[in-house]
PDB file with one MODEL, atoms N, CA, C and O in Angstrom:
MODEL        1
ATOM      1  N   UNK A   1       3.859 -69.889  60.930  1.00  0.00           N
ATOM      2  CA  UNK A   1       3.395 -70.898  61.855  1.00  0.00           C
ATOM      3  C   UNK A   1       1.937 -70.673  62.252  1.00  0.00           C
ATOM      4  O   UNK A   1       1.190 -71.525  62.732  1.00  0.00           O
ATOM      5  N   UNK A   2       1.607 -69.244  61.948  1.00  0.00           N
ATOM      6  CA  UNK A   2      -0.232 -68.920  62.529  1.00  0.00           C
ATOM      7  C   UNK A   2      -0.973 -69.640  61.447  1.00  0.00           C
ATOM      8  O   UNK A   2      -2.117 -70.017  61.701  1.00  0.00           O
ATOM      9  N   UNK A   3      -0.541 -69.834  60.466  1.00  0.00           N
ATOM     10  CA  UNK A   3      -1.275 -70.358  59.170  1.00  0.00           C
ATOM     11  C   UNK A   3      -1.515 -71.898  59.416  1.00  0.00           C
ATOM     12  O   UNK A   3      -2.473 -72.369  58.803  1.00  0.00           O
ATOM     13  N   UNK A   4      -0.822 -72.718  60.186  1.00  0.00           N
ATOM     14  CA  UNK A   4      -1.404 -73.846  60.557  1.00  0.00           C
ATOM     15  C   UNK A   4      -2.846 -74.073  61.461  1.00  0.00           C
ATOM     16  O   UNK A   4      -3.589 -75.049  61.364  1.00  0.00           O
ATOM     17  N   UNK A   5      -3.019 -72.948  62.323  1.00  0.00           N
ATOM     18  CA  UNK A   5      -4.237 -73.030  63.297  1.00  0.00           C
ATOM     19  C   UNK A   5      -5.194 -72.814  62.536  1.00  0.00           C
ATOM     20  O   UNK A   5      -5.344 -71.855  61.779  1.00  0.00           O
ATOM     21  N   UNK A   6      -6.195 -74.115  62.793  1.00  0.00           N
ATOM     22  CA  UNK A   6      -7.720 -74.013  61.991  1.00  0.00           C
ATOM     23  C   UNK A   6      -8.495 -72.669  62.245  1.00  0.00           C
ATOM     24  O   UNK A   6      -8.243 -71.901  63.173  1.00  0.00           O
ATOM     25  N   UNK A   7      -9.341 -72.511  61.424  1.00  0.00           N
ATOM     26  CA  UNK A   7      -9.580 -71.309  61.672  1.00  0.00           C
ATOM     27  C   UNK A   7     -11.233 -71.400  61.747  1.00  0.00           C
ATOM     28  O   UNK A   7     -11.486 -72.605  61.733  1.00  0.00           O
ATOM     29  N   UNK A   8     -12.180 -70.821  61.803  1.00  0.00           N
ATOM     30  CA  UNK A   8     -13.970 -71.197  62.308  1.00  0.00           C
ATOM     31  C   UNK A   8     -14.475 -69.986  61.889  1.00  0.00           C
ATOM     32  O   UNK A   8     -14.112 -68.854  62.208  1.00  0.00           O
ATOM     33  N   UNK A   9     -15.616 -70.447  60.913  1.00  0.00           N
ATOM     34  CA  UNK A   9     -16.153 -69.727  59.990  1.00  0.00           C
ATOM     35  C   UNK A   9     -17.630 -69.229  60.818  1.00  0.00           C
ATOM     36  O   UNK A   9     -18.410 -70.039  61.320  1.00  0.00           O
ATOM     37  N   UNK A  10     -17.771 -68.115  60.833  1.00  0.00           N
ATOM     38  CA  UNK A  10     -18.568 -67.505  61.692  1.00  0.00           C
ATOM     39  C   UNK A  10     -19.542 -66.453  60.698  1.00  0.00           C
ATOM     40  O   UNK A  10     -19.187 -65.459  60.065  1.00  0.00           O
ATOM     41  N   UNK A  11     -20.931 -67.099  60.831  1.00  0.00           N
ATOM     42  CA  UNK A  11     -22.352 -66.513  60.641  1.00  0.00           C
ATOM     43  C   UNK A  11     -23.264 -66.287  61.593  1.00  0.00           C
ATOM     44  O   UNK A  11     -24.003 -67.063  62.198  1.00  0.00           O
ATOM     45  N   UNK A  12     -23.100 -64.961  61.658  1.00  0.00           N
ATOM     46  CA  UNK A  12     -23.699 -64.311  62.875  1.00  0.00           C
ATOM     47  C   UNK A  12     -23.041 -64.487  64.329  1.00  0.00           C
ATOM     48  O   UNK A  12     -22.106 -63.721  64.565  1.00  0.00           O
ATOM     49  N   UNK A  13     -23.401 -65.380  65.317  1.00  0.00           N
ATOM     50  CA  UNK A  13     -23.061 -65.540  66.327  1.00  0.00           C
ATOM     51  C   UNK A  13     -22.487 -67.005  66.817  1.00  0.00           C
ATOM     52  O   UNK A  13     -21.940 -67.332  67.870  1.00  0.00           O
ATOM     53  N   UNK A  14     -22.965 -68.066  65.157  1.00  0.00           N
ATOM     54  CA  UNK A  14     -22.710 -68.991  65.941  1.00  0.00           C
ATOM     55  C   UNK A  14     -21.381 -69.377  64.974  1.00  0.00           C
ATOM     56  O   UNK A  14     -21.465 -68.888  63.847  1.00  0.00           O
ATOM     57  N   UNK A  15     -19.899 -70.354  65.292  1.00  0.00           N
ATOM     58  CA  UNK A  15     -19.082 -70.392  64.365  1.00  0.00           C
ATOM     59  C   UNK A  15     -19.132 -71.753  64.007  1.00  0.00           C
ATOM     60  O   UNK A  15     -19.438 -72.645  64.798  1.00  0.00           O
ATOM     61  N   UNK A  16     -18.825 -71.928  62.781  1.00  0.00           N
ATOM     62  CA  UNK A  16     -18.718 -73.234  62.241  1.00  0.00           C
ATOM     63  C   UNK A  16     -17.327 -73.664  62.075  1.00  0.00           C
ATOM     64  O   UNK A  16     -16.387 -72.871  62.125  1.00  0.00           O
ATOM     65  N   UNK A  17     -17.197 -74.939  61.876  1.00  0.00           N
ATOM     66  CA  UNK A  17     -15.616 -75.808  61.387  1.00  0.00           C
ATOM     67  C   UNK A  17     -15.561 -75.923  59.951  1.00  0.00           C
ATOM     68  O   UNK A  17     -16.152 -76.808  59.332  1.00  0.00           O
ATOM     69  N   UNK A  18     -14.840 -75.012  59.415  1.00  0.00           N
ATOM     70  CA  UNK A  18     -14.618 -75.239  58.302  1.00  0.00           C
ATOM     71  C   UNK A  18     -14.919 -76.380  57.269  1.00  0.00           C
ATOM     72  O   UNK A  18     -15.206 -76.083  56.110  1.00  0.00           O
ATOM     73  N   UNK A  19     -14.828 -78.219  57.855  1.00  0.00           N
ATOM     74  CA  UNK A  19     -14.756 -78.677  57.133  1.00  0.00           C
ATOM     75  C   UNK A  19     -16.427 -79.217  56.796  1.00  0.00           C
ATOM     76  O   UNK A  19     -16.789 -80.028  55.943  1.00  0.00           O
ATOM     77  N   UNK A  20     -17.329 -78.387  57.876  1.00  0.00           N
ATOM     78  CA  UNK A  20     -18.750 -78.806  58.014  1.00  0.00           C
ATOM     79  C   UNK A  20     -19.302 -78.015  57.141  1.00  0.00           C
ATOM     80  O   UNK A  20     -20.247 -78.413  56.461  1.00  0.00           O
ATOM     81  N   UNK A  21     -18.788 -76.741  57.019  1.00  0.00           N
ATOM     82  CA  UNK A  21     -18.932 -76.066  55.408  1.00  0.00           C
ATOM     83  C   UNK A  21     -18.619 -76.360  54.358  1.00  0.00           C
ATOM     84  O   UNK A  21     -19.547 -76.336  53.550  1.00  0.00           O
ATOM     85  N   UNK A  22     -17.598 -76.667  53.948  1.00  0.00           N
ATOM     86  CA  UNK A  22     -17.354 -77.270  52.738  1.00  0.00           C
ATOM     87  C   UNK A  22     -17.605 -78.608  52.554  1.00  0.00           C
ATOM     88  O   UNK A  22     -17.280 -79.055  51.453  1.00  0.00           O
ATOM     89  N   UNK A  23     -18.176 -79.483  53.472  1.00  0.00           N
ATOM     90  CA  UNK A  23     -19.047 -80.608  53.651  1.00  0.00           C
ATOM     91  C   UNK A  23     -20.351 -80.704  52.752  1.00  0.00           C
ATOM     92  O   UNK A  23     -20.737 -81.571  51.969  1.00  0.00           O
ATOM     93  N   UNK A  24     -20.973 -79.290  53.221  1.00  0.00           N
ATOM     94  CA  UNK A  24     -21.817 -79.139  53.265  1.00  0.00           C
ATOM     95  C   UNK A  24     -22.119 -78.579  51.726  1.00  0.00           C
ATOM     96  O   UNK A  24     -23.019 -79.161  51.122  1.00  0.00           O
ATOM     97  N   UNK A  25     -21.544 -77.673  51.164  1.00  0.00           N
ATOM     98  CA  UNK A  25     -21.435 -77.267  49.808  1.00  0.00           C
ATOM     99  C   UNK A  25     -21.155 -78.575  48.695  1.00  0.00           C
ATOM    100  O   UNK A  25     -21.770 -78.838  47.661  1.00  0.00           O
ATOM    101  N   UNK A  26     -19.978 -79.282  49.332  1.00  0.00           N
ATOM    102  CA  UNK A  26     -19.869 -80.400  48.396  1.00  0.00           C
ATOM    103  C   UNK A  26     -21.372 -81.206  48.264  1.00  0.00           C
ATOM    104  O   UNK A  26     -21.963 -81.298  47.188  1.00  0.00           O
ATOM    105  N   UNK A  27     -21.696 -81.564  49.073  1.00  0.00           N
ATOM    106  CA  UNK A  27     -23.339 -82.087  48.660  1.00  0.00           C
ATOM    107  C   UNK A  27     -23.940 -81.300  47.792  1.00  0.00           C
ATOM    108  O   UNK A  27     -24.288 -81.622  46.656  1.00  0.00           O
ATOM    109  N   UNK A  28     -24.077 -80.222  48.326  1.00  0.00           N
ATOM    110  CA  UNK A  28     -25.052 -79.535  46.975  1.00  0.00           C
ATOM    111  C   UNK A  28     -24.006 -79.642  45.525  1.00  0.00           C
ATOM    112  O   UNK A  28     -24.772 -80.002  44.631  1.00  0.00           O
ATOM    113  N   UNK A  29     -22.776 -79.500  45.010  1.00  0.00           N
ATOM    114  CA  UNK A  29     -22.205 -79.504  43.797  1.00  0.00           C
ATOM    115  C   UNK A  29     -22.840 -81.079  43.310  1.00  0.00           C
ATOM    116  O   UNK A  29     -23.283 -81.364  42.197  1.00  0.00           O
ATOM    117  N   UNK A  30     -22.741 -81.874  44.374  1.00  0.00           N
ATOM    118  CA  UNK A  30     -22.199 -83.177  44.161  1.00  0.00           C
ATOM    119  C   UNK A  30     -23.813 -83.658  43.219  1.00  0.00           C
ATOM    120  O   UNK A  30     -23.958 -84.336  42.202  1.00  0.00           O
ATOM    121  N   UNK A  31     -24.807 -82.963  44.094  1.00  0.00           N
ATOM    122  CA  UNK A  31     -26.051 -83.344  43.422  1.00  0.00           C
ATOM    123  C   UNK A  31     -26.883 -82.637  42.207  1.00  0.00           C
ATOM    124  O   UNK A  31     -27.961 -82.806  41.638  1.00  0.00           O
ATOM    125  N   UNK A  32     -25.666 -81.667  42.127  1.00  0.00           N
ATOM    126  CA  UNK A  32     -25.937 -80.942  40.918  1.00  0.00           C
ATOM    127  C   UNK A  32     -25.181 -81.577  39.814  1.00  0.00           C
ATOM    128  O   UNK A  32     -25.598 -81.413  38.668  1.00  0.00           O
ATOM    129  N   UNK A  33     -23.738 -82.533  40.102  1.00  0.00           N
ATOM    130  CA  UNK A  33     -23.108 -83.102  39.092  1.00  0.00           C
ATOM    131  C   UNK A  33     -23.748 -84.153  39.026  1.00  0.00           C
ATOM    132  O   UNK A  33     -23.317 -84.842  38.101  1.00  0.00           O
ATOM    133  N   UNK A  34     -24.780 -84.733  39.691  1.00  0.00           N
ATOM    134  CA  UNK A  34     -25.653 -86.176  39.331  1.00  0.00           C
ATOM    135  C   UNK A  34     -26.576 -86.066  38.896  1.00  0.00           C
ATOM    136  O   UNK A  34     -27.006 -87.039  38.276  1.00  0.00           O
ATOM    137  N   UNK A  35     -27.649 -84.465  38.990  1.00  0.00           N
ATOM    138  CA  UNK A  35     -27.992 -84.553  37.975  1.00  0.00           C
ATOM    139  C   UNK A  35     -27.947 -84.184  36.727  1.00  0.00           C
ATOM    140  O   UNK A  35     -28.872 -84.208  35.915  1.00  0.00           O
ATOM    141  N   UNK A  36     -26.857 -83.838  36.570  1.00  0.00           N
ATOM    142  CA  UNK A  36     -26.069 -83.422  34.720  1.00  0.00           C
ATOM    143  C   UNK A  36     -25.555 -85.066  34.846  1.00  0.00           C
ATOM    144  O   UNK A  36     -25.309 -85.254  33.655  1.00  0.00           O
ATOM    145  N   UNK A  37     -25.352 -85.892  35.272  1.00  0.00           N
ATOM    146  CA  UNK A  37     -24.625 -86.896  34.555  1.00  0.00           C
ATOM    147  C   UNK A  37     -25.875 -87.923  34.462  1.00  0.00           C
ATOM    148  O   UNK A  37     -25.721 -88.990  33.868  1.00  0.00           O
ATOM    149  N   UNK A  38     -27.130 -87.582  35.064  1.00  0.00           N
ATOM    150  CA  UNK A  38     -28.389 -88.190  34.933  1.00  0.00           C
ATOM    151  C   UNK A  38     -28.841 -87.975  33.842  1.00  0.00           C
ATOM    152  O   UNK A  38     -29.453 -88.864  33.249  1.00  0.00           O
ATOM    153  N   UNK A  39     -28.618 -86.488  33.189  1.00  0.00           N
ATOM    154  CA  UNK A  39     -29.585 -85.865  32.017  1.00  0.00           C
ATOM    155  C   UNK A  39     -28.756 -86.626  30.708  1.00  0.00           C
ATOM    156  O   UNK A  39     -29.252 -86.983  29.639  1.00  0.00           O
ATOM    157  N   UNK A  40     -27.484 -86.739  31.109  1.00  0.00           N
ATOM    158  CA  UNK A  40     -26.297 -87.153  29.606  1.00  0.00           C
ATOM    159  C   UNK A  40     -26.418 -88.580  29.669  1.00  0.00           C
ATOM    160  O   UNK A  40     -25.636 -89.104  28.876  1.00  0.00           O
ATOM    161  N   UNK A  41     -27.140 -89.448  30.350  1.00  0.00           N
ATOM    162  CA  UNK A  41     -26.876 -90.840  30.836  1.00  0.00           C
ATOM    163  C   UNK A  41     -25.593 -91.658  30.830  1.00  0.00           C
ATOM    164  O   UNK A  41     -25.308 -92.675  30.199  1.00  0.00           O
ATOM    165  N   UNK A  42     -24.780 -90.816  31.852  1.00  0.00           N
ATOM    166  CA  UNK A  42     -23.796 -91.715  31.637  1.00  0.00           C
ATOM    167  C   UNK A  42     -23.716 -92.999  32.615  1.00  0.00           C
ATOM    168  O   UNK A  42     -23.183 -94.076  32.350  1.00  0.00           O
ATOM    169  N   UNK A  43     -24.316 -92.659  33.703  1.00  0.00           N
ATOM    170  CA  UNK A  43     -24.934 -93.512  34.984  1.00  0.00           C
ATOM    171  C   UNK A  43     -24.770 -94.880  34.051  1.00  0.00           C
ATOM    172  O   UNK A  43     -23.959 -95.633  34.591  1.00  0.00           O
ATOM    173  N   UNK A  44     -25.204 -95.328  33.030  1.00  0.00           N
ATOM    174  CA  UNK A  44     -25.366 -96.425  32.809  1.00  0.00           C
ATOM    175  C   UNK A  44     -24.170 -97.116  32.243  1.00  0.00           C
ATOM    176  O   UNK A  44     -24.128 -98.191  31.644  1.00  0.00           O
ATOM    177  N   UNK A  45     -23.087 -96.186  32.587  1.00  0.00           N
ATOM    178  CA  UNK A  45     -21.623 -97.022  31.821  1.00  0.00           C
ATOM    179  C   UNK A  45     -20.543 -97.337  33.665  1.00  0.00           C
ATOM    180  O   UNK A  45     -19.445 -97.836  33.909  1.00  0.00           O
ATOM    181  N   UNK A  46     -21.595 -96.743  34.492  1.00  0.00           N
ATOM    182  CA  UNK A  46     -21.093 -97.293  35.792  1.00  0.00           C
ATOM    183  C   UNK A  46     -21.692 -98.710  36.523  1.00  0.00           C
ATOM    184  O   UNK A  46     -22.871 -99.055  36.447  1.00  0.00           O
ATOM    185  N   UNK A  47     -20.983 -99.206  37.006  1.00  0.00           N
ATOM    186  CA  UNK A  47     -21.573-100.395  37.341  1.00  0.00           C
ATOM    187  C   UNK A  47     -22.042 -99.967  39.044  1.00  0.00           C
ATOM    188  O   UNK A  47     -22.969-100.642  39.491  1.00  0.00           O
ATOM    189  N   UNK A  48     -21.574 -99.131  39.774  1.00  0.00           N
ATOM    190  CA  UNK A  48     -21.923 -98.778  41.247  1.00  0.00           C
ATOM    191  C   UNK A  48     -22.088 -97.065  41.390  1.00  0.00           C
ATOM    192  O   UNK A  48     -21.172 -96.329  41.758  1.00  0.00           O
ATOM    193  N   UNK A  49     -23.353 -96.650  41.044  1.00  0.00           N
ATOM    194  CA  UNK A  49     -23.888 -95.435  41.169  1.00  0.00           C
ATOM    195  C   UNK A  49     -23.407 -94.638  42.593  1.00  0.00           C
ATOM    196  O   UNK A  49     -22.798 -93.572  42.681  1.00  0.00           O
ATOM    197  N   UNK A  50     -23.775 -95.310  43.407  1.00  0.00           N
ATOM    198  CA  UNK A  50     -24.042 -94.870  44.724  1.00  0.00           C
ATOM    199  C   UNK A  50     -22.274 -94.489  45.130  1.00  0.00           C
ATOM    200  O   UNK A  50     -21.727 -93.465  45.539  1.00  0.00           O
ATOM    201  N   UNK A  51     -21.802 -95.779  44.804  1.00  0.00           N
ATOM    202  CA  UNK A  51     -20.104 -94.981  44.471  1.00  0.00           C
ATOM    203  C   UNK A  51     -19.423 -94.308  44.319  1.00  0.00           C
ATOM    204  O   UNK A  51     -18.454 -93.960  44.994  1.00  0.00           O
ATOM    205  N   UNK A  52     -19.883 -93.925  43.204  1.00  0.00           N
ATOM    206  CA  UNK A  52     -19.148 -92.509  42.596  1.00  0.00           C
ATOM    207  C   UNK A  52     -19.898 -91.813  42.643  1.00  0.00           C
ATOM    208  O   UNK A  52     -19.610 -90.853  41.928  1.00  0.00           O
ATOM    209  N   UNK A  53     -21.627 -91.612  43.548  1.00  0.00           N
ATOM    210  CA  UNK A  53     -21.356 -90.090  43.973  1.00  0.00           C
ATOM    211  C   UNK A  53     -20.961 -90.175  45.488  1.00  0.00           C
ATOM    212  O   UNK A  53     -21.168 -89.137  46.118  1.00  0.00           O
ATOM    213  N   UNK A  54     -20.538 -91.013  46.041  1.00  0.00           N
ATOM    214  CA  UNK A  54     -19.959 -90.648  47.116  1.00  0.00           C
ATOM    215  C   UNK A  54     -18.562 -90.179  46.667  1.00  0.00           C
ATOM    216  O   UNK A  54     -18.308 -88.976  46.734  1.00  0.00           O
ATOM    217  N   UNK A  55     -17.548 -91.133  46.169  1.00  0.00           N
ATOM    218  CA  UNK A  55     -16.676 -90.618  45.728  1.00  0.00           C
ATOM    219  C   UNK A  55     -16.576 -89.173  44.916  1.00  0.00           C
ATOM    220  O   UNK A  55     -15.424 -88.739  44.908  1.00  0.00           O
ATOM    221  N   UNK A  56     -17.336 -88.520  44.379  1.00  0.00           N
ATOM    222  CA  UNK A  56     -17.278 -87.263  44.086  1.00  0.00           C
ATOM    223  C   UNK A  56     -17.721 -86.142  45.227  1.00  0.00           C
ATOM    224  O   UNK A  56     -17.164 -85.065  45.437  1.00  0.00           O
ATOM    225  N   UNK A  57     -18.728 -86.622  45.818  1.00  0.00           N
ATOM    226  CA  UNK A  57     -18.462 -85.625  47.189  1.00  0.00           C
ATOM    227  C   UNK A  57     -17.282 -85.759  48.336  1.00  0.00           C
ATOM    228  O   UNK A  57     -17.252 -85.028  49.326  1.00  0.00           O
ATOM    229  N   UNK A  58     -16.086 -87.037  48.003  1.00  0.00           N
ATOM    230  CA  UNK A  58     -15.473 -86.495  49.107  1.00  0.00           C
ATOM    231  C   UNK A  58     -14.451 -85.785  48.110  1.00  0.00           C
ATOM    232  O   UNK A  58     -14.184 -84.686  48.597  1.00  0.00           O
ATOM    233  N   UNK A  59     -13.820 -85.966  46.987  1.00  0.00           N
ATOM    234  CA  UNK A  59     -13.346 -85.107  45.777  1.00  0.00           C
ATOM    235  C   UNK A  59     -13.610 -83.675  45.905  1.00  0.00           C
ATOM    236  O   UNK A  59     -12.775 -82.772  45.868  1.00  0.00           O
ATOM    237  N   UNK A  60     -15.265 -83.547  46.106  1.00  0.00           N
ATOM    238  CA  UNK A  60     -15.647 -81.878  46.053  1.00  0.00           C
ATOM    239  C   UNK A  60     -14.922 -81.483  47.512  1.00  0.00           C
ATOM    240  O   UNK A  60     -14.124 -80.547  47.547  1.00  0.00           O
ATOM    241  N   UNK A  61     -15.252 -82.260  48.728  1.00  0.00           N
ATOM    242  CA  UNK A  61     -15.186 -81.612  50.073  1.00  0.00           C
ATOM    243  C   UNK A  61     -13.669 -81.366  50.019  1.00  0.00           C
ATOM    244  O   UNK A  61     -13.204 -80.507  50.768  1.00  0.00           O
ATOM    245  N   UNK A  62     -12.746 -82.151  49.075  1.00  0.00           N
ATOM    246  CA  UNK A  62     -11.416 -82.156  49.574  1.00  0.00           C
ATOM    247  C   UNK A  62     -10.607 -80.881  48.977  1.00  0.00           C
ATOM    248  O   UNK A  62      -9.645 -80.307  49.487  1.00  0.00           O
ATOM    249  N   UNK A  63     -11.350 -80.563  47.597  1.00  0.00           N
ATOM    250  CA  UNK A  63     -10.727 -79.643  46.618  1.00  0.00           C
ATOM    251  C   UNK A  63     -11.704 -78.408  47.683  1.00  0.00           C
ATOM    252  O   UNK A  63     -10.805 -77.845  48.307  1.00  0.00           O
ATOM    253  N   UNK A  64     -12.695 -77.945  48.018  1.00  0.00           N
ATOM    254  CA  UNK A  64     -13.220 -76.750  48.817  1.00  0.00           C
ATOM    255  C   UNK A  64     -12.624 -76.797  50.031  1.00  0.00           C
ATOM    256  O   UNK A  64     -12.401 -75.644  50.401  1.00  0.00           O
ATOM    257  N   UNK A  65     -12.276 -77.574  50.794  1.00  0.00           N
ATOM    258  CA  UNK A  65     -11.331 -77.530  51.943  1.00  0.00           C
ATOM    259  C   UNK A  65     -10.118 -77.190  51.689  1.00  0.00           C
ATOM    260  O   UNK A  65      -9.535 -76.521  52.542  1.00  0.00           O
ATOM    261  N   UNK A  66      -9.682 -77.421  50.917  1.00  0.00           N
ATOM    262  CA  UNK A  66      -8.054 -77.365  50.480  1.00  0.00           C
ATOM    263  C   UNK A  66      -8.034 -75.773  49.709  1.00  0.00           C
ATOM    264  O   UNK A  66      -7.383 -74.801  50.092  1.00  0.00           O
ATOM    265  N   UNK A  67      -8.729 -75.831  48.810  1.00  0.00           N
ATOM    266  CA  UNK A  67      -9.105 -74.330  48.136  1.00  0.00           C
ATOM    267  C   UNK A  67      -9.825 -72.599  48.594  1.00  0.00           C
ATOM    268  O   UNK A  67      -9.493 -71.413  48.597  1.00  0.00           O
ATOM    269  N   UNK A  68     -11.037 -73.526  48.949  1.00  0.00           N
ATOM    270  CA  UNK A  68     -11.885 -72.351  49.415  1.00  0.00           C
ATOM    271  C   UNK A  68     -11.545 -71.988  50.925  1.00  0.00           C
ATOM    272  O   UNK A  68     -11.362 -70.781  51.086  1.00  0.00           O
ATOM    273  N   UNK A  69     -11.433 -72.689  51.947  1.00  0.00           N
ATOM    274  CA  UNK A  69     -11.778 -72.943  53.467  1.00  0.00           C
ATOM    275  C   UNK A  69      -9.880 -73.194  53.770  1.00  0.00           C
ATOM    276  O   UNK A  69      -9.933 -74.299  54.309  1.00  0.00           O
ATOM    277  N   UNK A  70      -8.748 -72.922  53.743  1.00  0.00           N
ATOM    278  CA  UNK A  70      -7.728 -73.467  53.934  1.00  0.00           C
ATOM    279  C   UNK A  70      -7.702 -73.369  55.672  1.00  0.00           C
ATOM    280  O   UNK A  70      -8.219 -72.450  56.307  1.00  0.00           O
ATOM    281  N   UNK A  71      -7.081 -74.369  56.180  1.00  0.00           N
ATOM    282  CA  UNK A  71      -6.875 -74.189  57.428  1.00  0.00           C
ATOM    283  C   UNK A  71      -5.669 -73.574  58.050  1.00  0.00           C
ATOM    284  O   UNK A  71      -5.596 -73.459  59.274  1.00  0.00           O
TER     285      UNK A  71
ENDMDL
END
């Protein structure tokens, strides 16, 4: 039952919410997978860019929350 209570990720003095970390990481993957899918051009077989990289950062935040950061 302790395994349900969120838990707060702490650097140095101040603590963070887990999901503002792995928030935060997913952006950086997310813009590292746009630009590998920039360099392969696949961008141009999507019709809404802006889309699917949102949709892949909430993908990243959900698999590092769920994976890395569990609450």
């Amino acid at each position: 039952m302790l395994n349900l209570v969120p838990k707060e990720i702490a650097i140095g003095e101040i603590y963070f919410p887990p999901l503002l970390i792995s928030g935060f990481i997913a952006i950086i993957c997310t813009s590292l997978t746009v630009r590998l899918f920039n360099t392969v051009k696949w961008y141009r077989y999507v019709s809404n860019p802006p889309l699917v990289e949102l949709s892949i950062a909430v993908i990243y935040t959900v698999l590092i929350s769920t994976f890395i950061f569990p609450s």
